[in-house]
N, C-alpha and C positions, 0 to 999 in steps of 0.2 A: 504494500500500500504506500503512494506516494501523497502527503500533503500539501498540495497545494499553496498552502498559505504559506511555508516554510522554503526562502529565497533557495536556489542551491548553493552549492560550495566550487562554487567557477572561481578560477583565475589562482590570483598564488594568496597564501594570510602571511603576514607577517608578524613575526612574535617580538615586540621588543621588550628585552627583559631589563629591570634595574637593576644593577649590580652584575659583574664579571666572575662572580668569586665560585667556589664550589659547587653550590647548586650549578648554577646556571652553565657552566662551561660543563658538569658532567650529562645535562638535559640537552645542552646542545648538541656532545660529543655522539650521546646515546642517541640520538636522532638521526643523525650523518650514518653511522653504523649500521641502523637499522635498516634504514632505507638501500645499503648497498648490500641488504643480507649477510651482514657480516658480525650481525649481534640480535639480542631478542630482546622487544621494549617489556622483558616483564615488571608486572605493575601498576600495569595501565589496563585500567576498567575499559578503557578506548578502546584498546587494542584486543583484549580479552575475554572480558565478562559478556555473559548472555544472560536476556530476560525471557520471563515469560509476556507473550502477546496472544487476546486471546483467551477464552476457554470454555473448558469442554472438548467435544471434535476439534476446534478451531484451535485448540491452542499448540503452540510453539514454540522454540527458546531460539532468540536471535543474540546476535550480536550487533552492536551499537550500527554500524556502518548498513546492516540490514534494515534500521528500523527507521532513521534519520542522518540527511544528511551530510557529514561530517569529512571537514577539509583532511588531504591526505598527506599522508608524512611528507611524499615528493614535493607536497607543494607549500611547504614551507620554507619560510625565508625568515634569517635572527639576524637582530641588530640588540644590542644594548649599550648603556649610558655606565660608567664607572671611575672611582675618584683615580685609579690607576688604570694608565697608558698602554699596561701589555696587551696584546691582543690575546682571544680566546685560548691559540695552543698555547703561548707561554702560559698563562693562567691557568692553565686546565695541567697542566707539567707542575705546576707548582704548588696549585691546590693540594697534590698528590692520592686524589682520589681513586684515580684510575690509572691500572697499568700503561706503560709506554706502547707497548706491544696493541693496547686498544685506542690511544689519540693517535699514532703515529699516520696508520691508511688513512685518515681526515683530516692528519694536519694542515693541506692546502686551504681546505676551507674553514679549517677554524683561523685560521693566520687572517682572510677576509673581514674575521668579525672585529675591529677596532675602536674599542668604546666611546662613544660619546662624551664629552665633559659632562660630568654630574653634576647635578642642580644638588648642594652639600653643604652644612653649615656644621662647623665641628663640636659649637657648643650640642649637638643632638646625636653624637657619635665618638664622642672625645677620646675612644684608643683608634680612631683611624685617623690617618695623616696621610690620603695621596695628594697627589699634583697637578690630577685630570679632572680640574673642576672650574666650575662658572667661577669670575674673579670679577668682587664689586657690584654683581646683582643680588638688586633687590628681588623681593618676593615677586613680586610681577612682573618683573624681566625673566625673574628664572621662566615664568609660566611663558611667557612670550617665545622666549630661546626652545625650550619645549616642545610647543608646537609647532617651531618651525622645524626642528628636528624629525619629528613626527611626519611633517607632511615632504621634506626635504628625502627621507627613508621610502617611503612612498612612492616618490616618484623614480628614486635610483634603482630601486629593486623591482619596479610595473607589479605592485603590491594592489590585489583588489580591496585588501581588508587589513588593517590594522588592531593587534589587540598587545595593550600595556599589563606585564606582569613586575609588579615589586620582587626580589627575589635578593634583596641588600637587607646590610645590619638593623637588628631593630633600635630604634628610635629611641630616646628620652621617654620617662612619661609623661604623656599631654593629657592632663585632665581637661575635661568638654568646659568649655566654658559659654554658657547661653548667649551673651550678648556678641561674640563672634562667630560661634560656631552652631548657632540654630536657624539662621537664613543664609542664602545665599546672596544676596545684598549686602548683609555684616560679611561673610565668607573674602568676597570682592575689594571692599571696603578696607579690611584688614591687609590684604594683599597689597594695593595699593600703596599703604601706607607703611609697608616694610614691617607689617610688625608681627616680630620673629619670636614675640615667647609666646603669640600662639597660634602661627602660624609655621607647620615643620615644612621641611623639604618635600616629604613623600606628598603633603596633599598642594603641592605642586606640581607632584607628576599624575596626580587622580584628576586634578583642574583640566589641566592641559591634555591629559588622553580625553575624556570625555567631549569638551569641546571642539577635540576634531575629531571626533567620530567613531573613537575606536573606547573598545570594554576596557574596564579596568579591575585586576585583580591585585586585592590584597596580602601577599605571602605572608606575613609579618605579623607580628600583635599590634601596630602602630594604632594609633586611634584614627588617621587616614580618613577612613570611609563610615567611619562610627559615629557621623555626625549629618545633621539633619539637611545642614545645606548641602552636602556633598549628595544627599539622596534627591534635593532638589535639583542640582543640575542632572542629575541621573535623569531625573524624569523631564525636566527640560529640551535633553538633548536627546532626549527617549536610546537613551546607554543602556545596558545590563554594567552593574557593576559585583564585586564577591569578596566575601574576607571574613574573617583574617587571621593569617599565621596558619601555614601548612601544618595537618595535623600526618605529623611522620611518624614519630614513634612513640614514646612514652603514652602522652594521650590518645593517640589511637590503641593502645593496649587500655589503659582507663575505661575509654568510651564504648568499647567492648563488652570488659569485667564485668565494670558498674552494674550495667543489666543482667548479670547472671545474679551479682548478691540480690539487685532488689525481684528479679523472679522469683529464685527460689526462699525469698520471705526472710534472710537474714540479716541481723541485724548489723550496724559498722560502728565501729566507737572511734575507730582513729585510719587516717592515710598518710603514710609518709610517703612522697615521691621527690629521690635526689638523682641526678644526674652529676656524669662527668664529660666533656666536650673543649676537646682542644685547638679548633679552627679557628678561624675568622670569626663566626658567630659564639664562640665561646668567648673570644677575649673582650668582643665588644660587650658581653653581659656581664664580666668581671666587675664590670663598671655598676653601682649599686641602682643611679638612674635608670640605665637601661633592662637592668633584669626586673625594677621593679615592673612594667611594660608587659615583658614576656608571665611574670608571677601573676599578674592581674589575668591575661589568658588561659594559661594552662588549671588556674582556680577555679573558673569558671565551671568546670566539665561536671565536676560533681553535684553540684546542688541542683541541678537540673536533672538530675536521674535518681538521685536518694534523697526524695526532700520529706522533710521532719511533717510537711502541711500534710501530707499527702499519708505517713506513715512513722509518727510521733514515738512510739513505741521503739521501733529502729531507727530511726535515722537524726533524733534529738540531739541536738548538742556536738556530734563525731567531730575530731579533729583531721584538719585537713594541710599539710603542710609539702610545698615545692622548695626546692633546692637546686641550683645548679653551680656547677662547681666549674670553672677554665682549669685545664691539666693539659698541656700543651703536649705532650707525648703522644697521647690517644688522636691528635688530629682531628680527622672526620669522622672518624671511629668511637662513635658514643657510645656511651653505656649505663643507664638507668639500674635504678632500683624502685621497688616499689614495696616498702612494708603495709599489710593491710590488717589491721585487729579487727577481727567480726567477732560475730556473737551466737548462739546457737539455741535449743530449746534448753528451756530454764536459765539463761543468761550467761551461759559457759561457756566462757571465750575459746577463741580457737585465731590461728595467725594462717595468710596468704602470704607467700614468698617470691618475687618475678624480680629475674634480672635479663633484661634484653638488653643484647650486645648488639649494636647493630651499626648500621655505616648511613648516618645524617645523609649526604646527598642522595645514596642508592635509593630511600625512598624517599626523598623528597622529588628528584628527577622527571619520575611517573606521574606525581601529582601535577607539579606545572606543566608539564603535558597535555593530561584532561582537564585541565582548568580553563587554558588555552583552546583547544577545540569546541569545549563546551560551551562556555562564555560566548564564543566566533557563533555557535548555531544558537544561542537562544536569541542573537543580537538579529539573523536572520530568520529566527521565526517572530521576531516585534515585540519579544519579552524585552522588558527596562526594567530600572530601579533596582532593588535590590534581590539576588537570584537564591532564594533558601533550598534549591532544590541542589547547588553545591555544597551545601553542608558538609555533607559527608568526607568533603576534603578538608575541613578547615578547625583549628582548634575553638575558635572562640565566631560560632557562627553571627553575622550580622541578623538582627533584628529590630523591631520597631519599639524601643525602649521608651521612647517618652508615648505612647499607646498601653503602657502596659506589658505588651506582647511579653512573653517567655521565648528564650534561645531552645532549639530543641538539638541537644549535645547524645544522645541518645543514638549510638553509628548505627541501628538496626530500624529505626525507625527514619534515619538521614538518608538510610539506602534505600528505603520504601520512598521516601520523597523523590531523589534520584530518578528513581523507575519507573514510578508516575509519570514526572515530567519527560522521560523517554517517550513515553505512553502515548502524553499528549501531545509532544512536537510530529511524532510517527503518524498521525492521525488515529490512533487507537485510543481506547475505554483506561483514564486512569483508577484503574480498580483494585488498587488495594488500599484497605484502609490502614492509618495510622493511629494504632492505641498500644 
Protein backbone atom coordinates (compact mmCIF):
# COMPACT_ATOMS: atom_id res chain seq x y z
CA UNK A 1 0.00 0.00 0.00
CA UNK A 2 1.20 3.20 -1.11
CA UNK A 3 0.06 6.72 0.77
CA UNK A 4 -0.45 9.06 -1.04
CA UNK A 5 -0.23 11.82 1.11
CA UNK A 6 3.39 11.00 2.13
CA UNK A 7 5.87 13.01 -0.47
CA UNK A 8 8.40 10.26 -1.63
CA UNK A 9 12.20 10.09 -0.94
CA UNK A 10 13.46 11.54 -4.60
CA UNK A 11 16.70 13.15 -4.92
CA UNK A 12 19.76 13.00 -2.20
CA UNK A 13 18.96 14.16 2.07
CA UNK A 14 21.52 15.57 3.48
CA UNK A 15 22.60 14.80 7.09
CA UNK A 16 24.37 17.67 8.72
CA UNK A 17 25.52 16.68 12.00
CA UNK A 18 26.81 19.18 14.85
CA UNK A 19 29.95 18.17 16.11
CA UNK A 20 32.95 15.96 14.20
CA UNK A 21 33.67 13.83 17.21
CA UNK A 22 32.90 10.07 17.91
CA UNK A 23 29.42 9.60 17.38
CA UNK A 24 29.34 11.22 14.36
CA UNK A 25 32.53 10.38 12.34
CA UNK A 26 31.80 6.57 13.55
CA UNK A 27 27.71 7.15 11.85
CA UNK A 28 29.25 8.47 9.03
CA UNK A 29 32.00 5.86 8.71
CA UNK A 30 29.39 3.06 9.20
CA UNK A 31 27.27 4.47 6.44
CA UNK A 32 30.17 4.69 3.70
CA UNK A 33 30.68 0.98 4.61
CA UNK A 34 27.58 -0.15 4.46
CA UNK A 35 26.59 1.13 1.45
CA UNK A 36 29.66 -0.50 -0.20
CA UNK A 37 28.70 -3.85 1.53
CA UNK A 38 31.51 -3.98 3.39
CA UNK A 39 29.90 -3.78 6.97
CA UNK A 40 26.35 -4.36 8.44
CA UNK A 41 24.26 -1.19 9.89
CA UNK A 42 23.30 -3.33 12.91
CA UNK A 43 21.05 -1.31 15.20
CA UNK A 44 19.16 0.27 13.04
CA UNK A 45 15.33 -0.21 13.54
CA UNK A 46 15.65 1.34 9.80
CA UNK A 47 17.40 -1.09 8.54
CA UNK A 48 16.19 -4.14 10.43
CA UNK A 49 13.16 -4.30 12.43
CA UNK A 50 9.72 -5.52 11.11
CA UNK A 51 6.09 -4.76 12.12
CA UNK A 52 3.08 -6.18 12.03
CA UNK A 53 0.52 -4.58 9.21
CA UNK A 54 -2.60 -5.62 9.23
CA UNK A 55 -4.67 -8.56 10.83
CA UNK A 56 -6.20 -11.47 10.94
CA UNK A 57 -5.74 -13.08 7.17
CA UNK A 58 -4.36 -9.67 6.24
CA UNK A 59 -1.76 -9.53 8.50
CA UNK A 60 2.03 -9.31 7.85
CA UNK A 61 5.40 -8.38 9.35
CA UNK A 62 7.37 -5.61 7.01
CA UNK A 63 10.12 -3.82 7.32
CA UNK A 64 10.31 -0.03 7.56
CA UNK A 65 11.22 0.52 3.79
CA UNK A 66 8.14 -1.88 2.81
CA UNK A 67 5.61 0.02 4.79
CA UNK A 68 6.92 3.86 4.03
CA UNK A 69 8.95 5.68 2.38
CA UNK A 70 12.36 6.13 3.54
CA UNK A 71 15.59 7.92 1.98
CA UNK A 72 18.35 5.36 1.06
CA UNK A 73 21.71 4.92 2.47
CA UNK A 74 23.05 5.64 -1.22
CA UNK A 75 21.50 8.74 -1.08
CA UNK A 76 22.90 10.28 1.57
CA UNK A 77 25.16 13.06 1.77
CA UNK A 78 27.13 14.44 5.44
CA UNK A 79 28.33 17.61 6.17
CA UNK A 80 28.84 18.82 9.75
CA UNK A 81 29.99 22.04 11.78
CA UNK A 82 32.85 21.59 14.42
CA UNK A 83 35.09 23.66 16.85
CA UNK A 84 38.20 21.46 15.34
CA UNK A 85 39.44 21.73 11.72
CA UNK A 86 40.28 17.93 11.07
CA UNK A 87 38.26 16.43 8.68
CA UNK A 88 36.10 13.21 9.40
CA UNK A 89 39.16 10.58 8.64
CA UNK A 90 41.58 12.29 10.95
CA UNK A 91 38.72 12.57 13.59
CA UNK A 92 37.29 9.38 13.18
CA UNK A 93 41.60 7.93 13.54
CA UNK A 94 41.46 9.79 16.49
CA UNK A 95 38.25 9.30 18.19
CA UNK A 96 39.68 5.68 18.01
CA UNK A 97 36.58 4.10 17.89
CA UNK A 98 36.84 2.09 15.11
CA UNK A 99 39.53 -0.12 13.60
CA UNK A 100 41.89 1.22 10.88
CA UNK A 101 41.22 -1.65 8.87
CA UNK A 102 37.34 -0.36 8.98
CA UNK A 103 37.88 3.81 8.19
CA UNK A 104 40.69 3.04 5.88
CA UNK A 105 38.35 1.74 2.33
CA UNK A 106 36.26 5.21 3.06
CA UNK A 107 39.00 7.24 3.82
CA UNK A 108 38.52 9.30 0.45
CA UNK A 109 35.20 10.23 1.43
CA UNK A 110 35.43 10.95 4.81
CA UNK A 111 38.80 13.33 4.17
CA UNK A 112 35.59 15.21 1.89
CA UNK A 113 33.61 15.90 5.18
CA UNK A 114 35.60 19.22 6.41
CA UNK A 115 33.66 20.92 9.39
CA UNK A 116 32.02 23.92 9.25
CA UNK A 117 33.02 26.62 11.88
CA UNK A 118 30.81 26.03 14.89
CA UNK A 119 28.55 28.54 16.17
CA UNK A 120 30.57 27.86 20.03
CA UNK A 121 30.78 29.82 23.12
CA UNK A 122 33.18 28.20 25.73
CA UNK A 123 31.43 29.61 28.75
CA UNK A 124 28.67 26.55 27.71
CA UNK A 125 31.57 23.97 27.17
CA UNK A 126 34.50 25.06 29.17
CA UNK A 127 36.95 21.62 28.69
CA UNK A 128 36.60 22.22 24.81
CA UNK A 129 39.12 24.66 23.34
CA UNK A 130 39.05 24.28 19.38
CA UNK A 131 39.82 26.86 16.77
CA UNK A 132 37.16 26.08 14.00
CA UNK A 133 34.69 28.47 15.38
CA UNK A 134 32.55 31.70 14.53
CA UNK A 135 34.95 34.66 15.80
CA UNK A 136 32.99 37.97 17.22
CA UNK A 137 29.25 36.74 16.44
CA UNK A 138 26.70 37.52 18.06
CA UNK A 139 23.67 35.33 18.71
CA UNK A 140 22.10 36.26 15.57
CA UNK A 141 24.95 36.29 13.31
CA UNK A 142 25.61 32.98 14.54
CA UNK A 143 21.84 32.09 13.27
CA UNK A 144 22.47 34.10 10.03
CA UNK A 145 26.13 32.30 9.37
CA UNK A 146 23.99 29.10 9.98
CA UNK A 147 21.66 29.29 7.47
CA UNK A 148 23.65 30.40 5.09
CA UNK A 149 25.75 27.26 5.79
CA UNK A 150 22.75 25.32 5.58
CA UNK A 151 21.56 26.57 2.33
CA UNK A 152 25.30 27.06 0.84
CA UNK A 153 25.40 22.65 1.60
CA UNK A 154 22.55 22.42 -0.38
CA UNK A 155 23.39 23.75 -3.14
CA UNK A 156 27.02 22.01 -3.30
CA UNK A 157 25.88 18.67 -2.79
CA UNK A 158 22.17 19.01 -5.38
CA UNK A 159 20.60 18.08 -1.77
CA UNK A 160 16.74 17.70 -2.04
CA UNK A 161 16.38 17.64 1.70
CA UNK A 162 18.20 18.93 4.47
CA UNK A 163 17.97 17.41 8.06
CA UNK A 164 20.09 19.12 11.33
CA UNK A 165 21.23 16.54 13.91
CA UNK A 166 23.08 17.85 17.26
CA UNK A 167 25.59 15.20 18.00
CA UNK A 168 28.22 17.76 20.14
CA UNK A 169 29.01 18.15 23.83
CA UNK A 170 26.37 18.71 26.11
CA UNK A 171 25.71 22.06 27.17
CA UNK A 172 25.79 24.02 30.57
CA UNK A 173 22.57 23.83 32.27
CA UNK A 174 19.86 26.23 30.83
CA UNK A 175 17.04 26.53 33.16
CA UNK A 176 13.75 27.75 30.99
CA UNK A 177 13.32 31.00 31.61
CA UNK A 178 9.53 32.22 30.64
CA UNK A 179 10.15 35.67 29.62
CA UNK A 180 12.72 34.53 26.84
CA UNK A 181 12.06 31.24 26.28
CA UNK A 182 8.12 30.82 26.04
CA UNK A 183 7.53 32.88 22.63
CA UNK A 184 9.20 33.13 19.92
CA UNK A 185 9.16 36.97 19.62
CA UNK A 186 11.02 36.92 23.22
CA UNK A 187 13.20 33.80 21.56
CA UNK A 188 14.05 36.47 18.52
CA UNK A 189 14.25 39.38 20.64
CA UNK A 190 16.95 37.72 22.94
CA UNK A 191 18.95 36.73 19.84
CA UNK A 192 19.11 39.99 18.60
CA UNK A 193 20.36 41.38 21.57
CA UNK A 194 23.22 38.92 22.06
CA UNK A 195 22.06 37.61 25.07
CA UNK A 196 24.09 34.71 25.88
CA UNK A 197 23.18 33.59 29.53
CA UNK A 198 20.17 32.54 27.81
CA UNK A 199 20.59 32.07 24.82
CA UNK A 200 23.02 28.66 24.14
CA UNK A 201 24.64 27.93 20.80
CA UNK A 202 22.77 24.61 20.04
CA UNK A 203 19.32 26.65 19.96
CA UNK A 204 21.08 28.60 17.26
CA UNK A 205 21.42 25.67 15.31
CA UNK A 206 17.56 24.50 16.15
CA UNK A 207 16.72 28.46 14.98
CA UNK A 208 18.43 28.21 11.93
CA UNK A 209 17.75 24.59 10.76
CA UNK A 210 14.14 25.19 11.11
CA UNK A 211 13.84 28.21 9.21
CA UNK A 212 15.39 26.88 6.22
CA UNK A 213 13.46 24.16 6.02
CA UNK A 214 15.08 21.27 7.39
CA UNK A 215 14.12 19.00 10.81
CA UNK A 216 15.92 19.29 13.68
CA UNK A 217 17.05 16.75 16.07
CA UNK A 218 18.13 16.89 19.59
CA UNK A 219 21.07 14.32 20.58
CA UNK A 220 21.92 15.86 23.70
CA UNK A 221 20.09 16.80 27.01
CA UNK A 222 20.60 20.42 26.05
CA UNK A 223 17.25 22.23 26.84
CA UNK A 224 17.49 23.25 22.95
CA UNK A 225 14.16 22.23 21.97
CA UNK A 226 12.45 22.02 25.55
CA UNK A 227 11.03 25.26 25.02
CA UNK A 228 7.87 26.70 23.81
CA UNK A 229 9.02 29.08 21.30
CA UNK A 230 11.27 26.65 19.60
CA UNK A 231 7.81 24.50 19.25
CA UNK A 232 6.43 27.78 17.99
CA UNK A 233 8.65 28.04 15.02
CA UNK A 234 8.37 24.29 14.68
CA UNK A 235 4.92 24.94 13.91
CA UNK A 236 5.42 28.06 12.05
CA UNK A 237 7.74 26.62 9.70
CA UNK A 238 5.41 23.47 9.85
CA UNK A 239 9.26 21.49 10.99
CA UNK A 240 9.19 18.20 12.62
CA UNK A 241 11.59 18.66 15.37
CA UNK A 242 12.85 15.49 18.30
CA UNK A 243 14.87 15.37 21.47
CA UNK A 244 16.66 14.89 23.51
CA UNK A 245 19.80 13.08 24.35
CA UNK A 246 20.33 9.75 22.59
CA UNK A 247 19.15 7.05 24.77
CA UNK A 248 22.24 4.54 24.13
CA UNK A 249 22.92 2.63 26.96
CA UNK A 250 22.57 2.90 30.47
CA UNK A 251 18.91 4.32 30.12
CA UNK A 252 17.85 2.20 27.54
CA UNK A 253 18.72 -0.75 29.98
CA UNK A 254 16.55 1.53 32.64
CA UNK A 255 13.71 2.08 30.23
CA UNK A 256 13.58 -1.45 29.62
CA UNK A 257 13.90 -2.92 33.48
CA UNK A 258 11.64 -0.36 34.83
CA UNK A 259 8.73 -2.17 33.26
CA UNK A 260 9.58 -5.55 34.32
CA UNK A 261 9.67 -4.25 38.29
CA UNK A 262 6.40 -2.23 37.83
CA UNK A 263 4.61 -5.53 35.84
CA UNK A 264 5.53 -7.90 38.00
CA UNK A 265 4.16 -5.67 41.01
CA UNK A 266 7.56 -5.07 42.96
CA UNK A 267 8.23 -2.94 44.90
CA UNK A 268 11.86 -0.30 44.47
CA UNK A 269 13.38 1.43 47.51
CA UNK A 270 16.46 2.65 45.86
CA UNK A 271 18.49 3.18 42.15
CA UNK A 272 21.84 3.78 41.82
CA UNK A 273 23.15 4.30 38.30
CA UNK A 274 27.06 5.26 38.00
CA UNK A 275 28.93 5.38 34.83
CA UNK A 276 32.45 5.54 33.78
CA UNK A 277 33.29 7.32 30.09
CA UNK A 278 36.56 8.52 28.96
CA UNK A 279 35.95 10.42 25.57
CA UNK A 280 35.09 13.70 24.48
CA UNK A 281 31.78 13.52 26.08
CA UNK A 282 33.14 12.35 29.32
CA UNK A 283 35.60 15.11 29.96
CA UNK A 284 33.18 17.67 28.88
CA UNK A 285 30.75 16.22 31.83
CA UNK A 286 33.60 16.28 34.36
CA UNK A 287 32.73 19.74 34.26
CA UNK A 288 29.86 19.94 37.22
CA UNK A 289 27.61 22.55 34.87
CA UNK A 290 27.48 20.36 32.20
CA UNK A 291 26.60 16.91 33.99
CA UNK A 292 24.39 18.63 35.88
CA UNK A 293 22.33 18.98 32.13
CA UNK A 294 22.92 15.22 31.32
CA UNK A 295 21.68 14.38 35.46
CA UNK A 296 18.57 16.39 34.89
CA UNK A 297 17.84 13.77 31.73
CA UNK A 298 18.97 10.52 32.58
CA UNK A 299 16.41 11.24 36.13
CA UNK A 300 13.84 11.65 34.30
CA UNK A 301 13.25 7.94 33.12
CA UNK A 302 12.11 6.64 36.31
CA UNK A 303 9.34 8.51 37.78
CA UNK A 304 7.43 8.02 34.68
CA UNK A 305 7.40 4.27 34.96
CA UNK A 306 7.33 3.63 38.86
CA UNK A 307 5.20 6.59 40.20
CA UNK A 308 4.27 6.55 43.84
CA UNK A 309 0.48 8.24 42.37
CA UNK A 310 -0.16 5.41 40.56
CA UNK A 311 1.24 2.68 43.16
CA UNK A 312 2.02 4.33 46.66
CA UNK A 313 2.67 1.03 48.22
CA UNK A 314 5.93 0.56 45.87
CA UNK A 315 7.12 3.19 44.44
CA UNK A 316 6.93 5.97 47.62
CA UNK A 317 9.64 7.75 48.45
CA UNK A 318 12.72 5.08 46.29
CA UNK A 319 15.90 6.66 45.84
CA UNK A 320 17.16 7.59 42.69
CA UNK A 321 20.70 8.59 42.02
CA UNK A 322 23.11 9.02 38.46
CA UNK A 323 26.60 9.31 38.51
CA UNK A 324 29.02 9.74 35.92
CA UNK A 325 32.53 9.57 36.22
CA UNK A 326 35.53 10.96 33.17
CA UNK A 327 38.23 7.85 33.21
CA UNK A 328 40.16 8.62 30.36
CA UNK A 329 41.58 5.16 29.67
CA UNK A 330 38.07 3.59 28.87
CA UNK A 331 37.80 6.06 25.87
CA UNK A 332 34.49 5.34 24.03
CA UNK A 333 34.39 2.28 25.86
CA UNK A 334 31.67 2.82 28.76
CA UNK A 335 30.70 1.07 31.30
CA UNK A 336 27.65 1.49 33.63
CA UNK A 337 26.52 0.14 36.72
CA UNK A 338 23.37 -0.12 37.91
CA UNK A 339 22.57 -1.09 41.62
CA UNK A 340 18.61 -1.72 42.15
CA UNK A 341 17.17 -2.60 45.80
CA UNK A 342 13.60 -3.84 45.33
CA UNK A 343 11.35 -5.39 47.51
CA UNK A 344 9.24 -8.44 47.43
CA UNK A 345 6.12 -10.03 49.36
CA UNK A 346 6.08 -9.02 52.93
CA UNK A 347 8.75 -6.39 52.25
CA UNK A 348 11.82 -8.48 51.90
CA UNK A 349 14.26 -6.91 50.03
CA UNK A 350 16.11 -8.51 47.47
CA UNK A 351 19.12 -6.41 45.03
CA UNK A 352 19.22 -6.34 40.92
CA UNK A 353 22.85 -6.38 39.64
CA UNK A 354 23.68 -4.81 35.69
CA UNK A 355 26.88 -3.96 34.55
CA UNK A 356 26.95 -3.19 30.74
CA UNK A 357 30.13 -2.80 29.12
CA UNK A 358 29.54 -1.28 26.14
CA UNK A 359 31.04 1.01 23.23
CA UNK A 360 29.13 4.90 23.47
CA UNK A 361 29.34 5.50 19.79
CA UNK A 362 28.49 1.68 18.44
CA UNK A 363 25.13 2.50 19.77
CA UNK A 364 24.74 5.77 19.45
CA UNK A 365 25.77 5.57 15.47
CA UNK A 366 22.26 3.49 14.70
CA UNK A 367 20.23 5.82 16.57
CA UNK A 368 21.30 9.01 14.50
CA UNK A 369 20.62 7.06 11.69
CA UNK A 370 16.85 6.58 12.23
CA UNK A 371 16.47 9.64 13.64
CA UNK A 372 17.69 11.06 10.51
CA UNK A 373 15.53 9.10 8.02
CA UNK A 374 12.72 9.32 10.30
CA UNK A 375 12.57 12.85 11.08
CA UNK A 376 13.21 13.35 6.71
CA UNK A 377 9.72 11.15 6.39
CA UNK A 378 7.46 12.44 8.96
CA UNK A 379 8.61 16.01 7.41
CA UNK A 380 7.32 14.54 4.10
CA UNK A 381 4.31 13.16 5.34
CA UNK A 382 3.36 17.01 6.94
CA UNK A 383 3.97 15.90 10.52
CA UNK A 384 5.49 19.35 12.53
CA UNK A 385 6.16 20.31 15.81
CA UNK A 386 7.01 18.02 18.09
CA UNK A 387 7.43 14.02 16.95
CA UNK A 388 6.67 11.70 20.27
CA UNK A 389 6.53 8.82 18.20
CA UNK A 390 10.72 9.17 18.29
CA UNK A 391 10.62 8.58 21.78
CA UNK A 392 11.83 5.58 21.70
CA UNK A 393 15.39 7.00 20.70
CA UNK A 394 15.71 9.44 23.00
CA UNK A 395 16.49 9.78 26.98
CA UNK A 396 14.53 12.55 28.05
CA UNK A 397 11.56 12.44 25.48
CA UNK A 398 10.02 16.03 24.59
CA UNK A 399 6.63 16.85 25.77
CA UNK A 400 4.15 19.58 26.32
CA UNK A 401 5.03 20.56 29.93
CA UNK A 402 3.46 23.71 30.44
CA UNK A 403 -0.15 21.52 29.38
CA UNK A 404 0.54 19.24 31.99
CA UNK A 405 1.26 16.48 29.47
CA UNK A 406 3.50 13.56 31.13
CA UNK A 407 6.85 12.34 29.15
CA UNK A 408 6.16 8.73 28.25
CA UNK A 409 9.97 7.03 29.13
CA UNK A 410 8.39 3.79 29.00
CA UNK A 411 10.77 1.83 25.78
CA UNK A 412 7.61 -0.66 25.27
CA UNK A 413 5.06 1.50 25.11
CA UNK A 414 7.72 4.33 22.83
CA UNK A 415 7.96 1.22 20.55
CA UNK A 416 4.06 0.99 20.32
CA UNK A 417 4.14 4.80 19.45
CA UNK A 418 6.89 4.19 16.97
CA UNK A 419 4.79 1.42 15.04
CA UNK A 420 1.64 3.25 15.16
CA UNK A 421 3.02 6.17 13.56
CA UNK A 422 4.77 3.56 10.99
CA UNK A 423 1.19 2.50 10.69
CA UNK A 424 -0.14 5.65 9.81
CA UNK A 425 2.52 7.21 7.46
CA UNK A 426 2.13 3.54 5.42
CA UNK A 427 -1.50 4.36 5.13
CA UNK A 428 -2.59 1.59 7.55
CA UNK A 429 -4.86 1.18 10.96
CA UNK A 430 -2.77 2.42 13.92
CA UNK A 431 -3.92 -0.33 16.05
CA UNK A 432 -2.30 -0.88 18.81
CA UNK A 433 -3.13 0.58 21.91
CA UNK A 434 -0.84 2.13 24.54
CA UNK A 435 -1.42 1.07 28.36
Amino acid sequence: MINENVKPANGKLGILVVGCGAVATTFFTGVMMARRGLAKPVGSLTQYDKIRIGKGDNKKYSGYYDIVPLAELKDLEFGTWDVYPQDAFRAAMYAKVLEEKDILPVREELERIVPMPAAFDKNYAKRIDGDNVMVGKTRWEMVEQLRDDIRRFKHEHGCDRIVVVWAASTEIYLPIDKDVHYSLSALEAAMKADDREHIAPSMCYAYAALSEGAPFVMGAPNTTVDIPAIWELAEKTRMPIAGKDFKSGQTLVKSGFAPIIGTRCMGLSGWFSTNILGNRDGMVLDEPDNFRTKEVSKLSTLETILKSTDQPDLYKDYYHKVRINYYPPRNDNKESWDNIDIFGWMGYPMQIKINFLCRDSILAAPLLLDLALLIDLAMRAGRYGIQRFLSFYLKSPMHDYTQGEEAVNNLYQQYTMLKNALREMGGYDADEEID
